[in-house]
C-alpha positions as CSV (number, residue, x, y, z in Angstrom):
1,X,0.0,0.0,0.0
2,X,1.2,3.3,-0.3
3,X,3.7,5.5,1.6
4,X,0.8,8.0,2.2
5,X,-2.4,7.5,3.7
6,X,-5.6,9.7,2.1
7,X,-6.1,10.3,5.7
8,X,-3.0,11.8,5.8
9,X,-3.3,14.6,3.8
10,X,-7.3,15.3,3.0
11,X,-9.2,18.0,4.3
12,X,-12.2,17.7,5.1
13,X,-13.0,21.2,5.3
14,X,-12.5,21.3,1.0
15,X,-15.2,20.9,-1.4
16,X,-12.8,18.4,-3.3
17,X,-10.0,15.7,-3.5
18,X,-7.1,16.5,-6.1
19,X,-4.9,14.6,-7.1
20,X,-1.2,15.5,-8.9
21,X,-0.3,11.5,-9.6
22,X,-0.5,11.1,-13.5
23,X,0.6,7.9,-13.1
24,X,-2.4,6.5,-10.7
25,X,-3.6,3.9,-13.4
26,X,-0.2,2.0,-13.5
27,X,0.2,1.5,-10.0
28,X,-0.2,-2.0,-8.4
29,X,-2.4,-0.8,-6.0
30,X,-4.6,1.6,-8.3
31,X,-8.0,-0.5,-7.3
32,X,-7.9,-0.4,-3.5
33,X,-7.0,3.5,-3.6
34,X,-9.6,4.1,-6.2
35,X,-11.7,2.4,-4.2
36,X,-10.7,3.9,-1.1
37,X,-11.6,7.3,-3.0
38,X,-14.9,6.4,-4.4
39,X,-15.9,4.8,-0.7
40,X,-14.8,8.3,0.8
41,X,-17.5,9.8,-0.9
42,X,-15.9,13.3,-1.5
43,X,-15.4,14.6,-5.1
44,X,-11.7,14.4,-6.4
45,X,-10.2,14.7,-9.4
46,X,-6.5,13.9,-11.5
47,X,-5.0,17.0,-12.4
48,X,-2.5,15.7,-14.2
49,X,-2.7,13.8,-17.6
50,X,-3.8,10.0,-16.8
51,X,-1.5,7.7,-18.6
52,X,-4.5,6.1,-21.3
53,X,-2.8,3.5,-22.9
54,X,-2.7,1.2,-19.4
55,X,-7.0,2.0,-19.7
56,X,-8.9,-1.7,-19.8
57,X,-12.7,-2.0,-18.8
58,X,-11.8,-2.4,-15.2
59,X,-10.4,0.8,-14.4
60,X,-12.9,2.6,-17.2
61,X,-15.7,1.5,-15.3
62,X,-14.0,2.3,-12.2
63,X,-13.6,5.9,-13.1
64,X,-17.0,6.4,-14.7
65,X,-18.7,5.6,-11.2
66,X,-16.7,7.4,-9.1
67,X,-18.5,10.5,-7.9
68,X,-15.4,12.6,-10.3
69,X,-15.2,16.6,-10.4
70,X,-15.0,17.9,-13.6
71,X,-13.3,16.7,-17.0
72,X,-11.8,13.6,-17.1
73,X,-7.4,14.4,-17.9
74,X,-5.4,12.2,-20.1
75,X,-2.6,12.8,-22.2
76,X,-2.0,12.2,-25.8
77,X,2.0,13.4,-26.0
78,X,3.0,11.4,-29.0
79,X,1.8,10.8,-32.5
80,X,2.9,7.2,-32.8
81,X,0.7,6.2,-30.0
82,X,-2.5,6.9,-32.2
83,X,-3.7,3.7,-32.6
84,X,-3.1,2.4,-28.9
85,X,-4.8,5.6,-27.9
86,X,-7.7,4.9,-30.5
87,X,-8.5,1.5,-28.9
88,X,-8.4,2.7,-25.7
89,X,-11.2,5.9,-26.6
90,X,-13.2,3.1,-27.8
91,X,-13.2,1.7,-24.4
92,X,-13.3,4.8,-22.4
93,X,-16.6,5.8,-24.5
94,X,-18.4,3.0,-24.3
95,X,-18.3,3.0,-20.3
96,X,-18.5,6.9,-20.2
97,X,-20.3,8.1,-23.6
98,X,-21.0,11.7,-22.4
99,X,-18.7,13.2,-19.4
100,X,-16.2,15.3,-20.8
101,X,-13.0,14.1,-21.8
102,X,-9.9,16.5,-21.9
103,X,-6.4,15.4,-23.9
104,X,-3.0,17.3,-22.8
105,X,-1.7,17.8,-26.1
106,X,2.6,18.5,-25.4
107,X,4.1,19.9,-28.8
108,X,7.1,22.1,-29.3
109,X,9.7,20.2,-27.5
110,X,13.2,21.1,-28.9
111,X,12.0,23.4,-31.5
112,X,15.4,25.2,-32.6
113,X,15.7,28.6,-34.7
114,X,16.2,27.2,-38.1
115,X,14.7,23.5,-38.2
116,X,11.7,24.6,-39.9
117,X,10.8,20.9,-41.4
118,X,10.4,20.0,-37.5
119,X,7.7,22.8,-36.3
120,X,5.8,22.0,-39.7
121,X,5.8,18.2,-38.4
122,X,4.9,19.1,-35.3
123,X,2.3,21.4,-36.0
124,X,0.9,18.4,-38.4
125,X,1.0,15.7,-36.2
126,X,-0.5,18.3,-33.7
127,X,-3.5,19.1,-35.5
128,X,-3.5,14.9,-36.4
129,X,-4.2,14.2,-32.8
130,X,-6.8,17.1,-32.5
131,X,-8.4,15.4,-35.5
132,X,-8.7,11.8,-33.3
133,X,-9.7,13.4,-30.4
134,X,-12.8,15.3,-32.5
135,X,-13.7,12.4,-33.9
136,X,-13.9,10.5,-30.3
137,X,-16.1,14.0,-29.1
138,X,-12.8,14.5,-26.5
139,X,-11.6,18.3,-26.1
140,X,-8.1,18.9,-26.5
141,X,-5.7,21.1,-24.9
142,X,-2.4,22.2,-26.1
143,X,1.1,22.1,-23.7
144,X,3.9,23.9,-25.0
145,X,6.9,23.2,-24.0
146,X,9.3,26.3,-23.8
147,X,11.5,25.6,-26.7
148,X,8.0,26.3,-29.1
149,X,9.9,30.5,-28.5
150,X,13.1,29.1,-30.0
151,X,11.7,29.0,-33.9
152,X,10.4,32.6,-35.7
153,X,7.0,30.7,-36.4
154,X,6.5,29.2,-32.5
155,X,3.7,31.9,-32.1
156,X,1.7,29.7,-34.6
157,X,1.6,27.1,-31.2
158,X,-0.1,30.1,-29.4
159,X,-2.9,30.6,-32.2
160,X,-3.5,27.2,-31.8
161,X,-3.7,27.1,-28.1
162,X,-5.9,30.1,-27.7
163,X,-7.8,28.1,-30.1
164,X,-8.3,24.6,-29.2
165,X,-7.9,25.3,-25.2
166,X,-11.1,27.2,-25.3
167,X,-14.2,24.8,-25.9
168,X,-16.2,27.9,-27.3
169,X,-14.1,28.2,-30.3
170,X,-12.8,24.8,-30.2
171,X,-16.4,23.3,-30.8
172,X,-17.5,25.7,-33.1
173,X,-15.3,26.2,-35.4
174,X,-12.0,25.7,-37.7
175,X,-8.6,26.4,-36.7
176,X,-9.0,28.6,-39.8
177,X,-12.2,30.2,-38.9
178,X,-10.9,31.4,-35.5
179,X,-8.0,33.0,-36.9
180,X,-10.4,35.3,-39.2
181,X,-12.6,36.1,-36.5
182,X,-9.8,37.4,-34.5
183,X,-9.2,39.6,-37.7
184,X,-12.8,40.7,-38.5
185,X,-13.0,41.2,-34.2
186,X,-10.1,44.0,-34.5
187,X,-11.5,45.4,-37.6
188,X,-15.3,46.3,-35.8
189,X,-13.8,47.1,-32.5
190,X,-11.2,48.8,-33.6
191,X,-10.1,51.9,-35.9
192,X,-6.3,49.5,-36.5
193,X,-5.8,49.0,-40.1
194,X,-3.0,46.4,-39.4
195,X,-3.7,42.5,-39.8
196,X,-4.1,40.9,-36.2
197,X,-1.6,38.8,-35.3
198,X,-3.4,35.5,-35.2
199,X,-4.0,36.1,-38.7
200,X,-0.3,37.5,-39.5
201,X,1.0,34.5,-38.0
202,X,-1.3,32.2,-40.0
203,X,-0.2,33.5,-43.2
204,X,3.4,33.4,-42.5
205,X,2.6,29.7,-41.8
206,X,1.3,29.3,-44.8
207,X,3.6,31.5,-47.2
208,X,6.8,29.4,-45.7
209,X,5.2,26.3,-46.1
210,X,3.4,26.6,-49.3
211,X,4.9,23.6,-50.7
212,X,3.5,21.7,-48.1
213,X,0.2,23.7,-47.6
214,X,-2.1,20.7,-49.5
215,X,-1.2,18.7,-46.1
216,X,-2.2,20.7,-43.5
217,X,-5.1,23.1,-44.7
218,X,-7.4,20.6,-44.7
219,X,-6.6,20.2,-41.0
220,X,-6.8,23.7,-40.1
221,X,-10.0,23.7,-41.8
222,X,-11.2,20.9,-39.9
223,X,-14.5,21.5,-37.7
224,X,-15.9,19.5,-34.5
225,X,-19.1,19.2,-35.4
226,X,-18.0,17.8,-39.0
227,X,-15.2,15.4,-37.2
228,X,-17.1,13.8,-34.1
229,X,-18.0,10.4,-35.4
230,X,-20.1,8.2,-32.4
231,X,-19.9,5.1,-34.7
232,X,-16.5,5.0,-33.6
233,X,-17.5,3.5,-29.9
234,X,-20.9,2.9,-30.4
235,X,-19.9,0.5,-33.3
């Protein structure tokens, strides 16, 4: 059992129970403390990003009956665990079809000045994992790690942020959308004849990667409400 007791360190006097362990689900013991937790009766929550790929019926059904505050946490850190990640949506859903789902979304890790073929892969494989997590109906929500101000382009991982971190616009509309509301937003509430800078930053995206432009616009283009696809775990 664990070092800690949850006696040890929960206040009763708190709404809530959070919890900083992001790697809860791949401890041997994970069942008794979530047990412990769900028999304490108090609302608690993950903060961190849930490890998904360890997910199996067992601890989805676990989860969904707990009496949980908030959105559900995981991560979704690396492209090349899409198809793990995939299977395991298909189990989460089934067990817990309509509590929101949140995805940490880390990109911009070792970004240097001049490697412009890595941000454009980045970015792509970014927007990739948004477009699996749309189609699953789970929010995303970008991380950027600090080397994302090493590259002349890393504001484009701020656009996107301010973008897919807010449900409002994330839901609503296209990467591509949001950046020409920002634009048409300065030009009625504001006398500024200059181009805003999500929209600046956009198309100095696009002019340096116009070669490559055919990959990605689609992506940017991409809309939740087009993308969410409950065949995918209802199936």
């Amino acid at each position: 059992m664990p070092y800690s007791n949850l006696n040890d360190f929960v206040d009763d006097s708190r709404p809530f129970i959070y919890l900083w362990d992001d790697n809860f689900l791949c401890y041997k013991n994970w069942k008794a403390l979530l047990q412990e937790l769900i028999d304490r009766g108090k609302p608690f929550q993950f903060r961190q990003g849930l490890d998904e790929r360890v997910l199996d019926d067992e601890r989805a059904e676990m989860l969904c009956k707990a009496p949980y505050h908030g959105d559900f946490i995981f991560a979704f850190d690396q492209w090349k665990d899409c198809e793990l990640i995939k299977r395991k949506l298909k189990i989460w859903k089934r067990h817990c079809p309509t509590k929101t789902t949140k995805f940490y979304l880390f990109c911009g890790y070792e970004l240097t000045a001049d490697d412009d073929e890595k941000l454009f892969t980045d970015v792509y494989f970014l927007f990739c994992r948004i477009q699996i997590l749309m189609s699953f109906g789970c929010l995303g929500y970008v991380m950027r790690h600090a080397d994302y101000i090493n590259h002349r382009l890393g504001n484009i991982y701020t656009q996107v942020a301010r973008w897919c971190n807010q449900p409002q616009f994330y839901k609503k509309m296209s990467f591509e959308e949001f950046v020409f509301r920002n634009q048409s937003y300065q030009e009625e509430h504001s006398s500024s004849k200059k181009i805003c800078k999500s929209l600046a930053t956009y198309k100095e995206f696009k002019d340096t990667f116009a070669d490559k432009w055919g990959q990605i616009e689609p992506l940017f283009k991409m809309k939740y409400e087009s993308t969410i696809n409950p065949v995918n775990w209802e199936g």
